[in-house]
Structures are given as structure tokens and as C-alpha cells.
MIKOLFI-471711 format. One record per atom (N, C-alpha, C): residue number from 1; atom name; residue in three letters; x, y, z; chain. Coordinates in steps of 0.2 Angstrom, whole numbers, plus 5000, padded with zeros to 4 digits. Example, Ala and Ser with C-alpha at 12.3 -4.5 7.8 and 13.67 -1.06 7.14 Angstrom:
MIKOLFI-471711
SITE seq atom type    u    v    w mol
SITE   1    N  Ala 5066 4972 5039   A
SITE   1   CA  Ala 5062 4978 5039   A
SITE   1    C  Ala 5066 4984 5039   A
SITE   2    N  Ser 5064 4989 5035   A
SITE   2   CA  Ser 5068 4995 5036   A
SITE   2    C  Ser 5064 5000 5039   A
***
This chain:
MIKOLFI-471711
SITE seq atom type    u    v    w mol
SITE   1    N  Unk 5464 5350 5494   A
SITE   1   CA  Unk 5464 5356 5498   A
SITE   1    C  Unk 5470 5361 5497   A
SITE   2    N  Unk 5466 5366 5499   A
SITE   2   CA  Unk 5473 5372 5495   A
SITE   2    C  Unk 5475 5373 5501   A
SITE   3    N  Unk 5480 5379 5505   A
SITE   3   CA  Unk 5482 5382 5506   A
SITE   3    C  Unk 5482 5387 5507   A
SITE   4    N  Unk 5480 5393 5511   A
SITE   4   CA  Unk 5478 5402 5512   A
SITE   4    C  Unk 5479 5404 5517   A
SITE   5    N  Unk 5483 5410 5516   A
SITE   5   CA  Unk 5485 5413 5519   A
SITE   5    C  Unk 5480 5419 5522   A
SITE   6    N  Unk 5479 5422 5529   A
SITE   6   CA  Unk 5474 5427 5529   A
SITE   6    C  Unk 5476 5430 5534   A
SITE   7    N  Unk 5474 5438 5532   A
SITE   7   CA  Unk 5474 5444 5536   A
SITE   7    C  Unk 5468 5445 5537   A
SITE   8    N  Unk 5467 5450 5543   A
SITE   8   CA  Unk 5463 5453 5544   A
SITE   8    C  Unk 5463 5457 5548   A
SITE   9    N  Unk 5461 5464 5546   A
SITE   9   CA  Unk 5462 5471 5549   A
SITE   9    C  Unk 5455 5473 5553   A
SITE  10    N  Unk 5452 5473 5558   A
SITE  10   CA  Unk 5448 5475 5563   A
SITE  10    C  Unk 5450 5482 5564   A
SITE  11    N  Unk 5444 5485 5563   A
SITE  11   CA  Unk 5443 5493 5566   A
SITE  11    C  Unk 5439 5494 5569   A
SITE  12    N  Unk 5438 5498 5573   A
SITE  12   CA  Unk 5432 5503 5575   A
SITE  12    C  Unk 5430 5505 5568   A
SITE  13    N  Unk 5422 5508 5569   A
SITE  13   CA  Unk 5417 5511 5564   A
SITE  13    C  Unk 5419 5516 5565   A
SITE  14    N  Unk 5420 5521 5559   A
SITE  14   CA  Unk 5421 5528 5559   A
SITE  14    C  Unk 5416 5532 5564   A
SITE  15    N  Unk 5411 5530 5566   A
SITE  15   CA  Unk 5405 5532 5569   A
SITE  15    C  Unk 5405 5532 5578   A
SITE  16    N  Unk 5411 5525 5578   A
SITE  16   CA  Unk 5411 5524 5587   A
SITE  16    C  Unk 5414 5528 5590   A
SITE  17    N  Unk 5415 5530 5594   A
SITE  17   CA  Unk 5421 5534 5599   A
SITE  17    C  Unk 5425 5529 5600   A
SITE  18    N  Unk 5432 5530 5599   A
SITE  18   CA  Unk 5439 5523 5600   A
SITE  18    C  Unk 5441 5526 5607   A
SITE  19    N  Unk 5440 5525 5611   A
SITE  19   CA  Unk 5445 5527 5618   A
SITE  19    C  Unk 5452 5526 5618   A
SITE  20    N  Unk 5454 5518 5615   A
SITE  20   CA  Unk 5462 5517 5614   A
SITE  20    C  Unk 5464 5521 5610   A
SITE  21    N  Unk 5460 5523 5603   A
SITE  21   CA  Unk 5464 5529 5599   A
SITE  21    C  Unk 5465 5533 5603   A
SITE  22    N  Unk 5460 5538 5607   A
SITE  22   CA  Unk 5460 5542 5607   A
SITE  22    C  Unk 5469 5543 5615   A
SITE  23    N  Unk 5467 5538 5618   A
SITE  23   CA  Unk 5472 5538 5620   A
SITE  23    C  Unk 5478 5536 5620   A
SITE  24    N  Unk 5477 5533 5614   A
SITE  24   CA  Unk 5486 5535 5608   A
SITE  24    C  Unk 5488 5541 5606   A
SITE  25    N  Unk 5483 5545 5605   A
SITE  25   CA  Unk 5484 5550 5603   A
SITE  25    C  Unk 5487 5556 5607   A
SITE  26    N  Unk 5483 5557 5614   A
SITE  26   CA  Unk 5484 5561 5618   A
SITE  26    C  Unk 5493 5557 5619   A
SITE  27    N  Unk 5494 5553 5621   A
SITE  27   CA  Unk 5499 5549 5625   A
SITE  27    C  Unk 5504 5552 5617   A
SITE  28    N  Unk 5503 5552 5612   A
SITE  28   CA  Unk 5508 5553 5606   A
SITE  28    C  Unk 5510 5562 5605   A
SITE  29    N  Unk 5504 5565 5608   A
SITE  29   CA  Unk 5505 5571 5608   A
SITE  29    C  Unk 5508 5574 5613   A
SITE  30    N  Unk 5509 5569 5621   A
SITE  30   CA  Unk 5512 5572 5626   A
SITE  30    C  Unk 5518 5571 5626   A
SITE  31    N  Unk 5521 5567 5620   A
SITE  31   CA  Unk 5528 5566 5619   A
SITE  31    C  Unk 5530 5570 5613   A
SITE  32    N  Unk 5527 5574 5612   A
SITE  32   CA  Unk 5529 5580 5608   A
SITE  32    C  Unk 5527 5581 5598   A
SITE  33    N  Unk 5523 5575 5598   A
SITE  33   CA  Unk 5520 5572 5591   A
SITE  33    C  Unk 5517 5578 5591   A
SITE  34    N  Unk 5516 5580 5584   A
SITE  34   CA  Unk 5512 5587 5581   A
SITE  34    C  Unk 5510 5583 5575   A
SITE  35    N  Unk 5503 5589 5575   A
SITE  35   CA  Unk 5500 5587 5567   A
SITE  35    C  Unk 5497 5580 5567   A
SITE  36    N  Unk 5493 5579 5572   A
SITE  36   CA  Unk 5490 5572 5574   A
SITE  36    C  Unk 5483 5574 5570   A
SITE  37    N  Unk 5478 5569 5566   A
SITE  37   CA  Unk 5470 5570 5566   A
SITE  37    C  Unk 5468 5566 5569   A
SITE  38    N  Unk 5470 5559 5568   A
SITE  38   CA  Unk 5464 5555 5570   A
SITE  38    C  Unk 5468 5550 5572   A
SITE  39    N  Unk 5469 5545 5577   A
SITE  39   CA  Unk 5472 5539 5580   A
SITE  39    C  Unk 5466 5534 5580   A
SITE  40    N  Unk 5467 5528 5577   A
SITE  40   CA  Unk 5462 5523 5578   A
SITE  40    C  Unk 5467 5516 5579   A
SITE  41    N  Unk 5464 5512 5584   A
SITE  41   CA  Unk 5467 5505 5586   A
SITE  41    C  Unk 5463 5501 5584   A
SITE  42    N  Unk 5465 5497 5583   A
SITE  42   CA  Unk 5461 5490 5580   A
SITE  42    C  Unk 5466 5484 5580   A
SITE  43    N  Unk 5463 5478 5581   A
SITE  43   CA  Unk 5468 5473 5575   A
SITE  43    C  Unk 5468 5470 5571   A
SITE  44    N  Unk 5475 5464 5571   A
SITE  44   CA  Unk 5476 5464 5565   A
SITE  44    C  Unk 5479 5454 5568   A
SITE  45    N  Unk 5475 5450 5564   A
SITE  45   CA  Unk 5473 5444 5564   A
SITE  45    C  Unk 5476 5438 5557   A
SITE  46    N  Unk 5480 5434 5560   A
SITE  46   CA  Unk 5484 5432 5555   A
SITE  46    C  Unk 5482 5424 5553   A
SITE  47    N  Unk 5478 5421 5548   A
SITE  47   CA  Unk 5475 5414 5549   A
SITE  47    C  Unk 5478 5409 5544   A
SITE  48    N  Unk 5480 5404 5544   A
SITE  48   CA  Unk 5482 5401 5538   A
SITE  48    C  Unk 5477 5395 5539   A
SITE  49    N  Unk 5475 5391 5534   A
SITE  49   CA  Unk 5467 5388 5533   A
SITE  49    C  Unk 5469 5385 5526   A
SITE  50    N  Unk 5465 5378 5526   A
SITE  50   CA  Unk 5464 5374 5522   A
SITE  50    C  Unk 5458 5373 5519   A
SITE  51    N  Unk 5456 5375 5514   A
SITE  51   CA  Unk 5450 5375 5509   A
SITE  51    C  Unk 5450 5372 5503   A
SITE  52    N  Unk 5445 5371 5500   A
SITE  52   CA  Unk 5445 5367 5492   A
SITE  52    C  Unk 5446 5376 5487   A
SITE  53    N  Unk 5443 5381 5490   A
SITE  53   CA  Unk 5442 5386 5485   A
SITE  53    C  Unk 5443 5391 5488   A
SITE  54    N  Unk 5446 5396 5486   A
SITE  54   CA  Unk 5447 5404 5488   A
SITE  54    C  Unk 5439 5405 5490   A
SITE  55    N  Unk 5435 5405 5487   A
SITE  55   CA  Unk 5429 5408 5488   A
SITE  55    C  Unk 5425 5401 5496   A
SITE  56    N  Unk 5429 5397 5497   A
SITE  56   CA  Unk 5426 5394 5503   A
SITE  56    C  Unk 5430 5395 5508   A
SITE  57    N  Unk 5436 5398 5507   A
SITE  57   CA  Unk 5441 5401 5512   A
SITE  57    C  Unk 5434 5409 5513   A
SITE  58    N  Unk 5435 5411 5509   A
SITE  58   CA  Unk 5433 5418 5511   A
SITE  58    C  Unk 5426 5418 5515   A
SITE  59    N  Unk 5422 5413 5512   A
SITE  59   CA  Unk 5416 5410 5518   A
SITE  59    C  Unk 5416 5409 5525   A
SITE  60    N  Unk 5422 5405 5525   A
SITE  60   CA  Unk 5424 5402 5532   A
SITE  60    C  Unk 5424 5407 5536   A
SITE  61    N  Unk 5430 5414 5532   A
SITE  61   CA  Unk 5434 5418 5537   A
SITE  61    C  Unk 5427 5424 5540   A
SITE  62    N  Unk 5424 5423 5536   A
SITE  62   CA  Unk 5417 5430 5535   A
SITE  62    C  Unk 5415 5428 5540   A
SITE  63    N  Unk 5413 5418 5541   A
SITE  63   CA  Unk 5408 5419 5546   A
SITE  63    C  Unk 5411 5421 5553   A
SITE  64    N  Unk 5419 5417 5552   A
SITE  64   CA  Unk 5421 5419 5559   A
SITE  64    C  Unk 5422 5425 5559   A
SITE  65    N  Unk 5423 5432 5557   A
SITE  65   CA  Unk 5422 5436 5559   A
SITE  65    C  Unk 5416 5440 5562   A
SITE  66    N  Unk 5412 5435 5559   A
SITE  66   CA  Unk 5404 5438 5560   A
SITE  66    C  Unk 5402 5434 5567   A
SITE  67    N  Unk 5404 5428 5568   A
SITE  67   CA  Unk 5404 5425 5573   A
SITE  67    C  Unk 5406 5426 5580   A
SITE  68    N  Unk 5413 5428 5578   A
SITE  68   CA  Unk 5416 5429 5585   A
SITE  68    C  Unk 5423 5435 5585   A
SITE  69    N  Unk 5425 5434 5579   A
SITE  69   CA  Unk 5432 5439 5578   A
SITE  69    C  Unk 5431 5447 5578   A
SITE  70    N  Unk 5425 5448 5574   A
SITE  70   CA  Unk 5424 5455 5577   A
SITE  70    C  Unk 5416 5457 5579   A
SITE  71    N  Unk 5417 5460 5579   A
SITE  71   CA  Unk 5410 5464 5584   A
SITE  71    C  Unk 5404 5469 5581   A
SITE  72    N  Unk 5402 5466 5576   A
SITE  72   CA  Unk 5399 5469 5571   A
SITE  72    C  Unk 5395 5475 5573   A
SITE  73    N  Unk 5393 5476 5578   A
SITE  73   CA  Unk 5389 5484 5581   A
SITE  73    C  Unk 5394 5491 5582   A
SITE  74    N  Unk 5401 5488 5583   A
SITE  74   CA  Unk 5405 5494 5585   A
SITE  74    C  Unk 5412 5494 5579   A
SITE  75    N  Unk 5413 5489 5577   A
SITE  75   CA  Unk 5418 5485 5572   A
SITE  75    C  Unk 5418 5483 5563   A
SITE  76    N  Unk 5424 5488 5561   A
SITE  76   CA  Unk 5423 5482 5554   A
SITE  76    C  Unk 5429 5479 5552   A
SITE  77    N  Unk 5430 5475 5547   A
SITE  77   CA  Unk 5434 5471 5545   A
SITE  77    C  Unk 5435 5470 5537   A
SITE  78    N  Unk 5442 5469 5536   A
SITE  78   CA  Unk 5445 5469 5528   A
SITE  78    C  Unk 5449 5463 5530   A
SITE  79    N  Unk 5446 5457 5525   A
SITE  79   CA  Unk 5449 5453 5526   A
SITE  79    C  Unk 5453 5453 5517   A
SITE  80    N  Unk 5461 5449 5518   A
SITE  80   CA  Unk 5464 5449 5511   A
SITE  80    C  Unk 5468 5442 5511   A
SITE  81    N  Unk 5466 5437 5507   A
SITE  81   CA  Unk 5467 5431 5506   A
SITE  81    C  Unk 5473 5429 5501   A
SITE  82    N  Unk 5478 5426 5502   A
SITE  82   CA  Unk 5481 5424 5497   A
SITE  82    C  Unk 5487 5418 5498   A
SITE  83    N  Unk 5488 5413 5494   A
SITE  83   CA  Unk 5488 5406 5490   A
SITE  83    C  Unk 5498 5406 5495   A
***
């Protein structure tokens, strides 16, 4: 069994309306932020996992994000794996 490290960055769909962005935003601009286009929040998911293969690591993490980590109707996800 190897060892791997995992990220994973959750976002809104460029499609969704983000209220917490948008709420960053306004909140960044009433502290005097200029030149704002687009604030988007999402997260960001830190996994370390035990697999025979990078490619069975990358299965694993897919399903759980399909399963429960993000939200496939309103959400997407970049997952980056490394030894």
C-alpha cells in the first residue's frame, strides 16, 4: 500500500448563484476593496489514504466526492493527488 496525499477544491458551478461569494464581496467592497469581478467560496479538503495505485486512490476520492463530499447539482470539484 502506498501513501497519497489529497486535495480537493469544491466550488460552485459557474452557473449557480454563490450567496457566500457574493457576500464576500459586498462585505470586501464595504471595506474599501475596488476592482472586484467575481468572489466565489467553496472548499478545500485535505485527505491522506492508503492505496495499492494512484489510479485506485483517484477512484476512491471520486466516489467520495460523488457520494457525499460535494454536491454534484450545484458543485464541482478538482481533485490533485500526490505520493
Amino acid at each position: 500500500m502506498n501513501e497519497y496525499n489529497v486535495n480537493i477544491k469544491i466550488t460552485p458551478k459557474k452557473t449557480v448563484n454563490d450567496p457566500r461569494g457574493v457576500q464576500v464581496m459586498n462585505g470586501l467592497e464595504n471595506l474599501g476593496y475596488t476592482g472586484l469581478q467575481n468572489v466565489s467560496v467553496g472548499k478545500y479538503i485535505e485527505i491522506t489514504i492508503y492505496a495499492n495505485t494512484k489510479e485506485d486512490c483517484k477512484k476512491m476520492i471520486v466516489k467520495a466526492c460523488d457520494d457525499f463530499l460535494a454536491n454534484a447539482l450545484i458543485e464541482e470539484y478538482i481533485i490533485e493527488i500526490s505520493e
